[in-house]
Short mmCIF file of the C-alpha atoms (twelve columns), coordinates in Angstrom:
data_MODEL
# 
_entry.id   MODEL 
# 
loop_
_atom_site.group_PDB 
_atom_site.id 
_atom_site.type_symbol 
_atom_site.label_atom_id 
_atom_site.label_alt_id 
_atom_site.label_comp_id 
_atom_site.label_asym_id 
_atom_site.label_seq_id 
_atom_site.Cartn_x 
_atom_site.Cartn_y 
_atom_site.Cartn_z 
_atom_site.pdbx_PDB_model_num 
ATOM 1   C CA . UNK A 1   35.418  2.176   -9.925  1 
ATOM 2   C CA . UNK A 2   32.490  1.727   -7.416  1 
ATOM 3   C CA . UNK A 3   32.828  3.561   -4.416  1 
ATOM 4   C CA . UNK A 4   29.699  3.898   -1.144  1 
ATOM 5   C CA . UNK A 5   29.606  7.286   0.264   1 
ATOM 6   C CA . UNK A 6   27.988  7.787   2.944   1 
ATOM 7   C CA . UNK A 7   25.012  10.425  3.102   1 
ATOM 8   C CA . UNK A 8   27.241  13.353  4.398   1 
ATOM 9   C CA . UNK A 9   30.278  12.438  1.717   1 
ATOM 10  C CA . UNK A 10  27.695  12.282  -0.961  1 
ATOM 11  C CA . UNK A 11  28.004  15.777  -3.424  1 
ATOM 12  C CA . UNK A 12  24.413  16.412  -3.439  1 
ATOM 13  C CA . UNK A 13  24.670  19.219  -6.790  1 
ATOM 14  C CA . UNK A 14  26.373  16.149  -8.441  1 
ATOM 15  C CA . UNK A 15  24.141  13.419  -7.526  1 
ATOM 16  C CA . UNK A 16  21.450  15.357  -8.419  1 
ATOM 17  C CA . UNK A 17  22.319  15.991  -11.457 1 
ATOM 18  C CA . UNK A 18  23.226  12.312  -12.839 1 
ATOM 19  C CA . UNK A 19  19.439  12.112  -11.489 1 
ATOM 20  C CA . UNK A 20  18.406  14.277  -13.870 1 
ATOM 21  C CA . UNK A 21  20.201  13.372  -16.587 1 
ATOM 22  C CA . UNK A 22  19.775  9.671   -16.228 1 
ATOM 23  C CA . UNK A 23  17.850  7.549   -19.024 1 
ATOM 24  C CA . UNK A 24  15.508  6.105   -16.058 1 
ATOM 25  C CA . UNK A 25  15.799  9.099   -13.817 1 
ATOM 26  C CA . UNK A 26  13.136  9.267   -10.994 1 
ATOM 27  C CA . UNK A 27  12.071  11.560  -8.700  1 
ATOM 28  C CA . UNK A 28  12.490  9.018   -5.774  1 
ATOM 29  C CA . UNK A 29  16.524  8.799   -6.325  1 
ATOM 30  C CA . UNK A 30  17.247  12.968  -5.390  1 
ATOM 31  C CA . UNK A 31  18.735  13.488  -2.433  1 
ATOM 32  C CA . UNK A 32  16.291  15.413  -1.070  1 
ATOM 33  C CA . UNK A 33  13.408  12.943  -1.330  1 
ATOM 34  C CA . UNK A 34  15.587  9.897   -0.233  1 
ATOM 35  C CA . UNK A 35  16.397  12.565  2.778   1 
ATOM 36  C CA . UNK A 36  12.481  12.480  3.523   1 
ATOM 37  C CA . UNK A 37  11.392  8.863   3.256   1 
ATOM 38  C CA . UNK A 38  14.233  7.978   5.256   1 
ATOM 39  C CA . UNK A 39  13.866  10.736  8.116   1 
ATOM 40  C CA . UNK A 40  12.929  8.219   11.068  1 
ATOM 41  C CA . UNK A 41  14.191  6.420   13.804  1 
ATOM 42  C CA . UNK A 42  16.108  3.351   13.105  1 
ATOM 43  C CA . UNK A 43  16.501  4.532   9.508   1 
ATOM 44  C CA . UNK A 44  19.123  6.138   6.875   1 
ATOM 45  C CA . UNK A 45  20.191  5.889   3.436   1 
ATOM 46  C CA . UNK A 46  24.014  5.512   1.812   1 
ATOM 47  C CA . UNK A 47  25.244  5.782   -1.919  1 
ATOM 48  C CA . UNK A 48  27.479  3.138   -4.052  1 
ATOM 49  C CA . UNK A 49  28.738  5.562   -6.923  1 
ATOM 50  C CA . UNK A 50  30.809  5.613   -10.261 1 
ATOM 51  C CA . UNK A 51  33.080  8.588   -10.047 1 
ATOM 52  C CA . UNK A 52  33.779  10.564  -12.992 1 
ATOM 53  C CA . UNK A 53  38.033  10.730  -13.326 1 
ATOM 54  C CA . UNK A 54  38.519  14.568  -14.386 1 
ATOM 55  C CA . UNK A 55  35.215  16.062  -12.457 1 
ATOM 56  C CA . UNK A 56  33.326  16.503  -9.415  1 
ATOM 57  C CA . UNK A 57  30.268  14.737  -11.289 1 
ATOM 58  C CA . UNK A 58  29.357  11.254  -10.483 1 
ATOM 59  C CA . UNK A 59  28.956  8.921   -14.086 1 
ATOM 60  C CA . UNK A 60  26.263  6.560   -12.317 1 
ATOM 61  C CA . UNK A 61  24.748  6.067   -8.688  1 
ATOM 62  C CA . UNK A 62  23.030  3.645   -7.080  1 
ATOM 63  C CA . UNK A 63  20.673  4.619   -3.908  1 
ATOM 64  C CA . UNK A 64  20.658  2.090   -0.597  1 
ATOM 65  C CA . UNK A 65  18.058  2.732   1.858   1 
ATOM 66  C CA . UNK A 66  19.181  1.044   5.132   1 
ATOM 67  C CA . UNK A 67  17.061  0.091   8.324   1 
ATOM 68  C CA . UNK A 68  18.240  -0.752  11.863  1 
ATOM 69  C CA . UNK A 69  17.210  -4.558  12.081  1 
ATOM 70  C CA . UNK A 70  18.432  -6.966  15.288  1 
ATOM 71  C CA . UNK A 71  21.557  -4.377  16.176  1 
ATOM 72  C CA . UNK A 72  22.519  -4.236  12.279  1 
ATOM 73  C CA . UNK A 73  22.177  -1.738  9.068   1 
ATOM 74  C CA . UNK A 74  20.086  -3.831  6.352   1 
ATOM 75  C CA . UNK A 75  18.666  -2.357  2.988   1 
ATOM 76  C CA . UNK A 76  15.432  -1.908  3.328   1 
ATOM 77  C CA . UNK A 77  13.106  -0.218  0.673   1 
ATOM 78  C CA . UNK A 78  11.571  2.944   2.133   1 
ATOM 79  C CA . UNK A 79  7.939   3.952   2.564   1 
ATOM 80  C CA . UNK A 80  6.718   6.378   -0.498  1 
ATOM 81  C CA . UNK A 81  9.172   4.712   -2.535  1 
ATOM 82  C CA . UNK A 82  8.336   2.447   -5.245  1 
ATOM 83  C CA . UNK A 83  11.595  1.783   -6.777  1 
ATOM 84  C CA . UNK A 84  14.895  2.949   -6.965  1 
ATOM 85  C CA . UNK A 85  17.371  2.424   -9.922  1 
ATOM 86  C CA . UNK A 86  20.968  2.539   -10.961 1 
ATOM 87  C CA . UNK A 87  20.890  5.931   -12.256 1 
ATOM 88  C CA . UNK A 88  22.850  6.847   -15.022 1 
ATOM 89  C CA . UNK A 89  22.729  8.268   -18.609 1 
ATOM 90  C CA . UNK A 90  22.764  4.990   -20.362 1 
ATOM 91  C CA . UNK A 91  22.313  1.676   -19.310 1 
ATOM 92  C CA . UNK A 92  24.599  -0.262  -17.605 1 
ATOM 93  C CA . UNK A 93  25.392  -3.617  -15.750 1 
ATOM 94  C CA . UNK A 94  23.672  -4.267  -12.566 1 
ATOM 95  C CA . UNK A 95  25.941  -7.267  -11.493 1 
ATOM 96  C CA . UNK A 96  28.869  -5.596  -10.181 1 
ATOM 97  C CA . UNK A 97  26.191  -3.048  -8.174  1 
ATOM 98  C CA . UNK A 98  24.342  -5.921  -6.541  1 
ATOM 99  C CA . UNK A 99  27.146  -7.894  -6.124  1 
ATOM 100 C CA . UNK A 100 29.061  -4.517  -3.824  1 
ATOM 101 C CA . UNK A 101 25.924  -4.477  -2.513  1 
ATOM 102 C CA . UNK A 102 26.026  -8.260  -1.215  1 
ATOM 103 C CA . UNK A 103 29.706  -8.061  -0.401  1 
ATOM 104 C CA . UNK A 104 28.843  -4.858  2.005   1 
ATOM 105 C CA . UNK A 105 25.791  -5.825  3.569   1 
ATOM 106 C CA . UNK A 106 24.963  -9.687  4.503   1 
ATOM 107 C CA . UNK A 107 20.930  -8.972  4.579   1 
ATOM 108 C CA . UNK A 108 18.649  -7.031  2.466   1 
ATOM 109 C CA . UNK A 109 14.582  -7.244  3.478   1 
ATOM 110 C CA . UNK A 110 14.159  -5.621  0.150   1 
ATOM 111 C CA . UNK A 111 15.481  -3.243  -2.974  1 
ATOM 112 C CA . UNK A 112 12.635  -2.484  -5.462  1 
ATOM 113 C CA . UNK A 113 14.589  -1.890  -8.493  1 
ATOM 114 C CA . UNK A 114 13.457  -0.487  -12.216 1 
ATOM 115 C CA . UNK A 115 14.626  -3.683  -14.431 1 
ATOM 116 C CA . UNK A 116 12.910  -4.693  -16.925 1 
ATOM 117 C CA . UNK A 117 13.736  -8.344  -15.779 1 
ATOM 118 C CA . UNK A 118 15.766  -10.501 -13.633 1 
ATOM 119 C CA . UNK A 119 19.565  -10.160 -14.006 1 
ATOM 120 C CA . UNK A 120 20.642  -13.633 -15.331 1 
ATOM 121 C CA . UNK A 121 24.673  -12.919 -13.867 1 
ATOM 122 C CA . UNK A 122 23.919  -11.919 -10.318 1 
ATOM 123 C CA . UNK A 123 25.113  -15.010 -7.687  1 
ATOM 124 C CA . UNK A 124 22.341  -17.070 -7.130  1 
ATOM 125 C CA . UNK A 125 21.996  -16.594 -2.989  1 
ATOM 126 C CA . UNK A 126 19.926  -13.185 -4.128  1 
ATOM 127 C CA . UNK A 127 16.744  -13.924 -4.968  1 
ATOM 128 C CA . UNK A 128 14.690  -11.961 -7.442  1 
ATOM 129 C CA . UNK A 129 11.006  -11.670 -8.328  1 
ATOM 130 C CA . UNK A 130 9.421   -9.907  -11.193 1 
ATOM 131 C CA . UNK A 131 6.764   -7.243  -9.894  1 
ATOM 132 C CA . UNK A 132 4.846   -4.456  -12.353 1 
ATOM 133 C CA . UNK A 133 3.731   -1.361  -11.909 1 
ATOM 134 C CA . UNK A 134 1.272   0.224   -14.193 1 
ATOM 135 C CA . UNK A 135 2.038   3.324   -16.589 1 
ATOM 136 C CA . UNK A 136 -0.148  5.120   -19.037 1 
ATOM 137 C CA . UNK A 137 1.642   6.594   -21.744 1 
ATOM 138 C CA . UNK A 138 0.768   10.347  -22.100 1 
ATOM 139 C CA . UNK A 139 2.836   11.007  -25.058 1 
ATOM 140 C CA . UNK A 140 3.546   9.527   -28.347 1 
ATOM 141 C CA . UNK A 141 6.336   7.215   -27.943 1 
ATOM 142 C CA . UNK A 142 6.920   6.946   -32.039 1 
ATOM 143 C CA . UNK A 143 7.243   10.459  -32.319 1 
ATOM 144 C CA . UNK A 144 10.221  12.183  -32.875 1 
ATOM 145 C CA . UNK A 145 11.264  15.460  -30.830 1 
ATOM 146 C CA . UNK A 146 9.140   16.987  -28.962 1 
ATOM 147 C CA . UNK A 147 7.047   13.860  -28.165 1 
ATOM 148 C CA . UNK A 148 3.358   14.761  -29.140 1 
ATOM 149 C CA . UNK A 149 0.984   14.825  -26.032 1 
ATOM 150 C CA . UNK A 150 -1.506  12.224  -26.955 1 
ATOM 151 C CA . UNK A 151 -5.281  13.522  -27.145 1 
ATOM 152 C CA . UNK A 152 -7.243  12.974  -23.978 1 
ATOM 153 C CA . UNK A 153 -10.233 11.737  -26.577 1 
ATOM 154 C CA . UNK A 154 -7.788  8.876   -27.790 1 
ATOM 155 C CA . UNK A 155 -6.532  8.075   -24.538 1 
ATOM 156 C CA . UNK A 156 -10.645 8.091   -22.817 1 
ATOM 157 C CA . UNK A 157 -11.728 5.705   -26.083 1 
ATOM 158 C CA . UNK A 158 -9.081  3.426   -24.662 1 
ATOM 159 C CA . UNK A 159 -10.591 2.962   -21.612 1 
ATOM 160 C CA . UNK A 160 -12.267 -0.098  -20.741 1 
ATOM 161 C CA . UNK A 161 -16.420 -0.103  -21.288 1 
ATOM 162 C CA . UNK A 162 -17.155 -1.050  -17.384 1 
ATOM 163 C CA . UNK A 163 -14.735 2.447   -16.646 1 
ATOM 164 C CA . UNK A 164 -16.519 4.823   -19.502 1 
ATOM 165 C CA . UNK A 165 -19.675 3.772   -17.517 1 
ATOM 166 C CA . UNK A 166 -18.590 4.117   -14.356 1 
ATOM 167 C CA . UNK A 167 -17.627 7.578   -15.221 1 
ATOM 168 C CA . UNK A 168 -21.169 8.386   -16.703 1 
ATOM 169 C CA . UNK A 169 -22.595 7.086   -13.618 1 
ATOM 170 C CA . UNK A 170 -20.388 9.207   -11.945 1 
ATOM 171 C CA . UNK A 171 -21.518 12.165  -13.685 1 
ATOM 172 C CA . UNK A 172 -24.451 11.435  -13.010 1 
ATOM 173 C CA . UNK A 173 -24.440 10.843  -9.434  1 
ATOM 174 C CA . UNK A 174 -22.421 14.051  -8.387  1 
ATOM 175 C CA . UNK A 175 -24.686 16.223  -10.628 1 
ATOM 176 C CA . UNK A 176 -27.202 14.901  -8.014  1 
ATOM 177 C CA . UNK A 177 -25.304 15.753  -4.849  1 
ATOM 178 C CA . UNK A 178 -25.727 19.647  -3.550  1 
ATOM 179 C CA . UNK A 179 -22.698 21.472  -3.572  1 
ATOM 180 C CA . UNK A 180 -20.187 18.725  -5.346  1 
ATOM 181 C CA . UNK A 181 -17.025 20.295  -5.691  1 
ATOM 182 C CA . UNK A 182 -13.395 19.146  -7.218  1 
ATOM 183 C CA . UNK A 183 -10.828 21.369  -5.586  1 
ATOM 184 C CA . UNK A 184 -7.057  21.794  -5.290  1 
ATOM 185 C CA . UNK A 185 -5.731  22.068  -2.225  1 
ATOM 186 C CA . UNK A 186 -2.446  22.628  0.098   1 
ATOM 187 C CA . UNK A 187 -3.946  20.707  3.030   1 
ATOM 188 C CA . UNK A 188 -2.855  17.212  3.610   1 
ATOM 189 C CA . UNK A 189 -4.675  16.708  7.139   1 
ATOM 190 C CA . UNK A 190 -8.030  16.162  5.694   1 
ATOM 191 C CA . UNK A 191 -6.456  13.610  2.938   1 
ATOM 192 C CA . UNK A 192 -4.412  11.447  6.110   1 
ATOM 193 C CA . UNK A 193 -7.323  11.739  8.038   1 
ATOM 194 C CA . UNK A 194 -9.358  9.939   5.343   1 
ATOM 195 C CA . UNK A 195 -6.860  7.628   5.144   1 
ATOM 196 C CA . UNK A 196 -6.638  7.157   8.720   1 
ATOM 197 C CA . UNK A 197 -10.659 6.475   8.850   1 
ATOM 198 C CA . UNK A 198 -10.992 4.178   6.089   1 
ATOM 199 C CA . UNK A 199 -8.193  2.687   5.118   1 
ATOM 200 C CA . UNK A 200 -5.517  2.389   7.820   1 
ATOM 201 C CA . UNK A 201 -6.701  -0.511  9.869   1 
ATOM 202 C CA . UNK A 202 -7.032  -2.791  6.997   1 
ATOM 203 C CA . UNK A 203 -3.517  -2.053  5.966   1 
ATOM 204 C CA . UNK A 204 -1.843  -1.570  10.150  1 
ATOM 205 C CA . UNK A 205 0.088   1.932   9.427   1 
ATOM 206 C CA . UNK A 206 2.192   3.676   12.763  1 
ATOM 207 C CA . UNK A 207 2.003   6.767   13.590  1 
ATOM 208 C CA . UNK A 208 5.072   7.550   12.550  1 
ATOM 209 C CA . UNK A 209 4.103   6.910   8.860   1 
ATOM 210 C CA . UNK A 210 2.201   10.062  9.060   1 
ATOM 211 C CA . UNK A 211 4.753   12.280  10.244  1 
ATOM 212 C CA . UNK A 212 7.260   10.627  7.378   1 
ATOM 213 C CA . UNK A 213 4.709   11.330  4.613   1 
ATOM 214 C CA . UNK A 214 4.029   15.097  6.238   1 
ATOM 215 C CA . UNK A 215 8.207   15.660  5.389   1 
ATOM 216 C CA . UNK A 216 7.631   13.724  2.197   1 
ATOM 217 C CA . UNK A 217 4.431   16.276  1.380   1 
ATOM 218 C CA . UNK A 218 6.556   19.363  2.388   1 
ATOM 219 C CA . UNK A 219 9.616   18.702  0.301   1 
ATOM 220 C CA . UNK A 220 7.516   18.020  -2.856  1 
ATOM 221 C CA . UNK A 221 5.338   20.913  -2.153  1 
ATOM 222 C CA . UNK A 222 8.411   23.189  -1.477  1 
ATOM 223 C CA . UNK A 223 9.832   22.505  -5.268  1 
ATOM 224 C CA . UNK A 224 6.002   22.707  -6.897  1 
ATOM 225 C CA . UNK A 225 6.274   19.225  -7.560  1 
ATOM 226 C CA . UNK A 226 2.749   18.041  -6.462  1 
ATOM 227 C CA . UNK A 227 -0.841  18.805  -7.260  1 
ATOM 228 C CA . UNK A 228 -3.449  17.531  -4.060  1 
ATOM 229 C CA . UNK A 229 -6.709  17.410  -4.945  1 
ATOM 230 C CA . UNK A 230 -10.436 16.562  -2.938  1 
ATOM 231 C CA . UNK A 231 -13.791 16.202  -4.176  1 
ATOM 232 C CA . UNK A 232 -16.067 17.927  -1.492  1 
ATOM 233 C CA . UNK A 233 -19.955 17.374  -0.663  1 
ATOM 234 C CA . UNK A 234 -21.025 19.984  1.125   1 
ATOM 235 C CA . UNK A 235 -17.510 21.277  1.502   1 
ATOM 236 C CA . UNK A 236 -16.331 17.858  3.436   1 
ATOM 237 C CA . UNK A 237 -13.820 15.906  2.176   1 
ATOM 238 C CA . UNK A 238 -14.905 12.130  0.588   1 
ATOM 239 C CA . UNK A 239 -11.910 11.578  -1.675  1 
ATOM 240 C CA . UNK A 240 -8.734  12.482  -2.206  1 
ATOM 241 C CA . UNK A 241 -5.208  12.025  -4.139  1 
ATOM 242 C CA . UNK A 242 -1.842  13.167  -4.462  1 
ATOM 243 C CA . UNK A 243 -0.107  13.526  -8.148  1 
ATOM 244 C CA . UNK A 244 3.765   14.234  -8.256  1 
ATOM 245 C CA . UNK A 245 5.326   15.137  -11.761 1 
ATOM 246 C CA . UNK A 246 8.830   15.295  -12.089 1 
ATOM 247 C CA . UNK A 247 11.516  13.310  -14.464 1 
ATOM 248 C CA . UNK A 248 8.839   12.167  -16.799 1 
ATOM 249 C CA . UNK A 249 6.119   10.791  -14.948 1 
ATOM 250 C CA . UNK A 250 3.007   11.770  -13.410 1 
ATOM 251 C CA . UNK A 251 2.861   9.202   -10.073 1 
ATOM 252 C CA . UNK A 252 -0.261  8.673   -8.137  1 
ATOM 253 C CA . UNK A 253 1.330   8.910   -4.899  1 
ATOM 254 C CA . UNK A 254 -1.582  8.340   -2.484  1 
ATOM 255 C CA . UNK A 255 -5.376  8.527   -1.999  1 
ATOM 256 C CA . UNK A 256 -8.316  8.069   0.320   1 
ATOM 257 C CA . UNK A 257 -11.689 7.790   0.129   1 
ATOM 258 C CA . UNK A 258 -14.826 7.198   2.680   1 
ATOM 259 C CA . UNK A 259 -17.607 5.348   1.688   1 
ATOM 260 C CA . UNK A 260 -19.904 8.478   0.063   1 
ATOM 261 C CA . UNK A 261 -16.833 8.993   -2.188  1 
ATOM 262 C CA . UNK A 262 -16.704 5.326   -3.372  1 
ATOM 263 C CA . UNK A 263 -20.245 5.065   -3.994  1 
ATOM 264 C CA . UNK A 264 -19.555 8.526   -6.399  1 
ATOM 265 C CA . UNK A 265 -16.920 6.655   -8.062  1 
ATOM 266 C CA . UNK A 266 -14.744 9.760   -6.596  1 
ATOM 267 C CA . UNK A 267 -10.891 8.464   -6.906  1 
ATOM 268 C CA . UNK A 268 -12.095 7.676   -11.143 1 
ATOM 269 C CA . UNK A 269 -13.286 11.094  -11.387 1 
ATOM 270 C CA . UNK A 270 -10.114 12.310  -9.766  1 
ATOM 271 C CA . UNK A 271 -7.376  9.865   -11.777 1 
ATOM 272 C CA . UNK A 272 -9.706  10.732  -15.316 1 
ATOM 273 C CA . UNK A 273 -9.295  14.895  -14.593 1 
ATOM 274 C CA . UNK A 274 -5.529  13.905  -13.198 1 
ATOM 275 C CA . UNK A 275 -4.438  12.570  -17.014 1 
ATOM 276 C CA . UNK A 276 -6.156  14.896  -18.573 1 
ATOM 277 C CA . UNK A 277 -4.700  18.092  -16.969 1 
ATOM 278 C CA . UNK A 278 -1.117  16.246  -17.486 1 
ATOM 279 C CA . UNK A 279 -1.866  16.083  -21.335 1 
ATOM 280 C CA . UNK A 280 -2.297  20.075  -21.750 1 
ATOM 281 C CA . UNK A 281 0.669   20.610  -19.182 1 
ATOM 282 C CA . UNK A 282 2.859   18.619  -21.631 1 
ATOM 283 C CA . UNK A 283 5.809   20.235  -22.842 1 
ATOM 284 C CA . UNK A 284 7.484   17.839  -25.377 1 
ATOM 285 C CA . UNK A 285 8.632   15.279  -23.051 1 
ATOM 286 C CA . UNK A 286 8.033   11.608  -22.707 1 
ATOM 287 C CA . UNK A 287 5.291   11.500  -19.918 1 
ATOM 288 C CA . UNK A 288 4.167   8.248   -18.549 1 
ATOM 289 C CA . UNK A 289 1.424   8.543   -15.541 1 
ATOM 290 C CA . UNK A 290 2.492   6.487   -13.180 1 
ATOM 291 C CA . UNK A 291 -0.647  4.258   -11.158 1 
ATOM 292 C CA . UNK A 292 1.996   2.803   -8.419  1 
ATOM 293 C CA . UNK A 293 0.508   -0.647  -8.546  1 
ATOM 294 C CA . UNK A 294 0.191   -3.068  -5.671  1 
ATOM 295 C CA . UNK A 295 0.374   -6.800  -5.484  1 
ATOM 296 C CA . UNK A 296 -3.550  -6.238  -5.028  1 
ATOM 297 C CA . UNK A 297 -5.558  -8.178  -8.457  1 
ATOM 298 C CA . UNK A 298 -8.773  -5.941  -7.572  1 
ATOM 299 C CA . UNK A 299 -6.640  -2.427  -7.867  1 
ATOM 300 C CA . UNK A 300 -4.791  -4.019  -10.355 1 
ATOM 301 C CA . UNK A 301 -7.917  -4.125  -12.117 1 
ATOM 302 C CA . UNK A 302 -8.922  -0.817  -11.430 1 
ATOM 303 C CA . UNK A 303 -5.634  0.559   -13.473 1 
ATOM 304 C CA . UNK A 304 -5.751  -1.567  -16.212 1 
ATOM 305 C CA . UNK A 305 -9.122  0.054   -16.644 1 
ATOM 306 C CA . UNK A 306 -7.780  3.339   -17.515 1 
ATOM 307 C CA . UNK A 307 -5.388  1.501   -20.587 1 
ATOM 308 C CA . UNK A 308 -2.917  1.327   -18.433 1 
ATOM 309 C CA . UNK A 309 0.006   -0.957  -19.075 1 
ATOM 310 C CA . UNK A 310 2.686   -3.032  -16.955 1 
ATOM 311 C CA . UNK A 311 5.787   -2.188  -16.259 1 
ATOM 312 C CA . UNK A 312 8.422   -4.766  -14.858 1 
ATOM 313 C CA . UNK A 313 10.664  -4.241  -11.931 1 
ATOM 314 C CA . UNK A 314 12.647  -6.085  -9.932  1 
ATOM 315 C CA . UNK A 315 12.546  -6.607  -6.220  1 
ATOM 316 C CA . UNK A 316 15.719  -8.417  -4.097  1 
ATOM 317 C CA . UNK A 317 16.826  -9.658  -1.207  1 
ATOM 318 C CA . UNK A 318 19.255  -12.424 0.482   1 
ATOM 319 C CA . UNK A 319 19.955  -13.751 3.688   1 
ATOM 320 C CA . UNK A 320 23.631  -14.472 3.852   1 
ATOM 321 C CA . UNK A 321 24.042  -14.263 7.777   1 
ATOM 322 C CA . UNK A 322 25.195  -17.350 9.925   1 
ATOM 323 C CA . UNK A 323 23.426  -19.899 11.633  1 
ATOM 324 C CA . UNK A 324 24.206  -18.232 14.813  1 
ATOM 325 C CA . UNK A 325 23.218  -14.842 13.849  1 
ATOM 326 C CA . UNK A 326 20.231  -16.031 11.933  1 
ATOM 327 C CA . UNK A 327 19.403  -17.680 15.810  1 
ATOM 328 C CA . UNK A 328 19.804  -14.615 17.411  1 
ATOM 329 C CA . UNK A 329 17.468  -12.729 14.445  1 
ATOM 330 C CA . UNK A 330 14.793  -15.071 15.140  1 
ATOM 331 C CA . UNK A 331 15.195  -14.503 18.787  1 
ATOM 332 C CA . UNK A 332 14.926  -11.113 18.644  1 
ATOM 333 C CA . UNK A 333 12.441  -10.754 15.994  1 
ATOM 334 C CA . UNK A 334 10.064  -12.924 18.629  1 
ATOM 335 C CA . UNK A 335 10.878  -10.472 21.539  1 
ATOM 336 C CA . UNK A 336 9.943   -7.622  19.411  1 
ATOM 337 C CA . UNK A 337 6.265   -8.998  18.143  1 
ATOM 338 C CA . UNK A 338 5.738   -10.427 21.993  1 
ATOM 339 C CA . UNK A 339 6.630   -6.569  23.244  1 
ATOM 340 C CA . UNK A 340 4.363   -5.198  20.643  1 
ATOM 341 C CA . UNK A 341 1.753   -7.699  21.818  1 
ATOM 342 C CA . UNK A 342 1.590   -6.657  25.494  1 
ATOM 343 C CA . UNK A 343 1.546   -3.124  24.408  1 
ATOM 344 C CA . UNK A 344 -1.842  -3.439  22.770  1 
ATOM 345 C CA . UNK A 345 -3.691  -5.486  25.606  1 
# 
């Protein structure tokens, strides 16, 4: 029987292990890392669960991230989260998930879920649209037990001609810069301070994004889950990127560059070392490195280059409030961008 908990009647041992042993298991559904993306104002995160009868353990689990919209909880996918999933160790029916969900609450902005494509049963007032993300597959799928670790040689002659060059030129071009380096590091400051010089105003990122992805940083840091790495000229940051591993995939969780680091092709050098330092850490696995795709065709692009391939999930929402409240959304929603308005003149 489905059942929400809320975050402090939620069995974290348990949930974290029907995580782990989950067929799509992912290291955005532990407790701890929901905890993080959702530690802001306005913001918090509930479970809808399958209990098992004769244990403490939990058969399946579903995440729902919730924000404070108009006086109302609404679900609301979190920063630093791609996608969430109904976790559980085989696959299962989303219908009578989504539909608890719908029942509960009346308005969800958005829930990124992994589905490999829409849900044909689910009522028709939530809408669904087909999204990818793009994975490289570090292991041989056809294998049996322990999954092979593909060579980095087969996996480089798959990349596109325009990328092999690029990283030639890029060779090149560093062995021409004094003091190149490619280091590891345990400083994120210079990394969100590229990010905040060359990136951020494009995008329009709060302050308060930092401090989330600082928790987000710490927690992954504190279970040697993450690997940050720069390339340096003359010991300054120009480029830089975060890799997480954990539950099967190697995710490129964020990156940076200024414009000396683009013009040495820095972020390829950086995602090229990045697979091939996951291939000898194999252990026997399934590994897929995950590029965390946007709706951009131009990065897009820049993935597919590598051999990467799509893969589909799902993103909802629905609107089932009434005319009134709807009114009074729309009302507020105004008062909130005129607010933010006068604030910047």
């Amino acid at each position: 029987m489905l059942r929400f908990l809320t975050r402090q009647q939620i069995n974290d041992a348990a949930w974290n292990r029907c995580i782990d042993g989950a067929h799509n298991a992912l290291v955005y559904g532990h407790t701890w890392y929901l905890d993080a993306v959702t530690h802001a104002p306005g913001w918090r995160w509930v479970g809808l669960v399958v209990e098992h009868e004769l244990s403490d353990n939990y058969a399946a689990v579903l995440p729902v991230p919730l924000r404070k919209r108009w006086g109302r909880w609404v679900i609301y996918q979190p920063l630093f989260c791609q996608f969430l999933a109904i976790f559980s160790p085989q696959a299962l029916d989303p219908t009578p998930f989504l539909a608890a969900l719908g029942k509960r609450y009346r308005y969800a902005s958005s829930l990124n879920l992994l589905l490999t494509e829409p849900v044909p049963t689910l009522p028709g007032w939530i809408n669904q649209r087909a999204l990818v993300t793009h994975v490289l597959p570090l292991t041989d799928a056809l294998s049996l037990p322990p999954h092979q670790p593909r060579a980095y040689t087969h996996l480089h002659a798959r990349y596109t001609p325009d990328r092999q060059m690029n990283l030639r030129r890029a060779a090149k071009r560093t062995g021409e810069v004094a003091d190149w380096q490619v280091i590891d590091s345990e400083n994120i400051e210079p990394l969100l301070d590229l990010f905040r010089k060359n990136h951020a105003e494009s995008i329009g990122v709060g302050e308060w994004a930092y401090e989330l992805f600082r928790g987000v940083f710490a927690e992954l840091q504190q279970r040697g889950l993450i690997t940050l790495r720069y390339t340096c000229v003359a010991g300054k940051p120009v480029a830089g990127a975060i890799f997480v591993q954990a539950n099967g995939r190697v995710i490129y969780l964020f990156n940076a560059a200024n414009h000396e680091g683009r013009r040495l092709n820095a972020r390829t050098i950086l995602l090229d070392e990045a697979v091939a330092r996951a291939i000898k850490k194999a252990t026997g696995q399934p590994l897929l490195f995950d590029f965390e795709s946007p709706e951009k065709p131009g990065v897009v692009s820049f993935y597919e280059s590598f051999g990467a391939l799509p893969q589909a999930y799902i993103v909802l929402n629905w609107n089932r409030l009434t005319w009134l409240e709807r009114r009074i959304q729309q009302l507020l929603s105004w008062l909130g961008s005129a607010v933010s308005g006068l604030k910047q003149t």
